[in-house]
N, C-alpha and C positions, 0 to 999 in steps of 0.2 A: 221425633223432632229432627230439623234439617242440618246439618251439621256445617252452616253458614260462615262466613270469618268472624260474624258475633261470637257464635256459638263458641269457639274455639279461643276466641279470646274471653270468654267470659270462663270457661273450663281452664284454662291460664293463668288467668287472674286467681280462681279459687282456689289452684295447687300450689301457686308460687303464695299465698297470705296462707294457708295450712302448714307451708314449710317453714316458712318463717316463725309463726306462730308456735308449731311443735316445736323450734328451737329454743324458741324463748322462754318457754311453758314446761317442757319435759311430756308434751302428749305427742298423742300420734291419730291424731282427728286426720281423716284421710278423707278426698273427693269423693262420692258416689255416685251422681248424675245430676246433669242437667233437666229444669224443670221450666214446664210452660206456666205461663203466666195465668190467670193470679199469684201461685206460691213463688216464694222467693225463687231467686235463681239456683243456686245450687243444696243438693242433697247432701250431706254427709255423714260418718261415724257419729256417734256420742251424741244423737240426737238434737243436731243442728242442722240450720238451714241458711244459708249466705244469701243475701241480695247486695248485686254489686251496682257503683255505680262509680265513672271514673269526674275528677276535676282537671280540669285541664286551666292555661289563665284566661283565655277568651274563648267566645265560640269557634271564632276564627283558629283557635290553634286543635282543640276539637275538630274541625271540618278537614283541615288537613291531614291529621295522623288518620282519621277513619278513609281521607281520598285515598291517601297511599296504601293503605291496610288494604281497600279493594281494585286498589291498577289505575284509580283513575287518573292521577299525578306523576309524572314522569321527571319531570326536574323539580331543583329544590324552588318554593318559593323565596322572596327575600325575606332577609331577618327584620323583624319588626320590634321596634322599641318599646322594652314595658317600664313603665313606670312603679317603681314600689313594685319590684314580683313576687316576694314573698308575703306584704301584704295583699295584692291580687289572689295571689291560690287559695291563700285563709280565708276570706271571702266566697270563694268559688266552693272552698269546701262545705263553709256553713251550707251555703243557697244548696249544694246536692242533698248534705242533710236532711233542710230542711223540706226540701224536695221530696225526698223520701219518707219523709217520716206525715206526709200527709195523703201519701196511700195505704188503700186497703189491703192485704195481704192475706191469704189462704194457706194456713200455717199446720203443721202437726206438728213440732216440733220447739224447740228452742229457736228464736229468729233473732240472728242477728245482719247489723249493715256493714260492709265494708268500702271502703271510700280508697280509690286506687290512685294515687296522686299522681300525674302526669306532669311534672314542673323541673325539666332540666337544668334548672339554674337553683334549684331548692337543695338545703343540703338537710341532712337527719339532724343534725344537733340543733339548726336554724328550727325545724319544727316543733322539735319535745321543746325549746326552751323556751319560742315566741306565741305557741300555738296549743299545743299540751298540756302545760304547766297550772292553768285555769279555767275553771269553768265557760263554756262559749255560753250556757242561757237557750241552748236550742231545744227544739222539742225530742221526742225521740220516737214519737206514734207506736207502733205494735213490737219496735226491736226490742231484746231486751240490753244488747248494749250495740256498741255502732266503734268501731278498728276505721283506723287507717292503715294503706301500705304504700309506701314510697322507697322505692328504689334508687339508689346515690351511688356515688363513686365507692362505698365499703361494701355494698351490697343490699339487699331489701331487708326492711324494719318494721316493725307492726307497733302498733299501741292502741291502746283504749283512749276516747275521745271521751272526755268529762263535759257531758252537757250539762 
């Protein structure tokens, strides 16, 4: 496999939610490798496998972070106004969900989703309290359960998303 800015962000993404996660947890579930598709995205310990997918609030802020991630963006854009952004990202997180959860997946393992929240104006207590706290109703297709990870001003925080 080519070891692309995907790749590397997607091997990122699964060390920084294992770390978080061992802390919260008391394991020590560790990355193993990157996996081509069909199977989930990542390999690891304790016979799991992570498929990541990140939210961002629009596509438009999606298309950005991925210009600058590959050089094609050299100044900032301007700030653009969101309306409701914490209800925006909750939104954004279902549709990955559910995104996710309506493909096929080539599994050996225990599979789960994790959902990388890209929302600089989001804070962790804003999500456990508005977004966590109750069932969202979504599917969950072959995971057997589906984390968030969102990174804030205290640091990165994991949870289990109650579909």
């Amino acid at each position: 496999m080519a070891h692309g800015v995907r790749d590397l962000h997607e091997e990122a993404t699964c060390v920084r939610f294992l770390a978080a996660y061992n802390a919260v947890h008391s394991t020590s579930i560790t990355f193993q490798a990157l996996q081509d598709p069909p199977h989930p995205d990542c390999s690891c310990t304790g016979d799991l496998e992570i498929e990541l997918v990140s939210a961002y609030y629009d596509p438009a802020a999606a298309k950005e972070r991925w210009d600058l991630a590959r050089g094609k963006v050299k100044a900032p854009t301007p700030i653009r106004s969101i309306e409701e952004p914490d209800q925006t990202i909750y939104e954004q997180i279902d549709a990955a969900i559910t995104n996710k959860a309506g493909k096929h997946y080539e599994v050996k393992s225990k599979p789960w989703l994790v959902v990388r929240v890209d929302a600089p104006l989001l804070e962790w207590q804003d999500l456990a309290a508005d977004y966590l706290d109750e069932a969202r109703g979504l599917p969950s297709g072959e995971f057997d359960e589906v984390w968030v990870l969102l990174g804030d001003s205290d640091g990165d925080h994991v949870a289990r998303v109650l579909l």
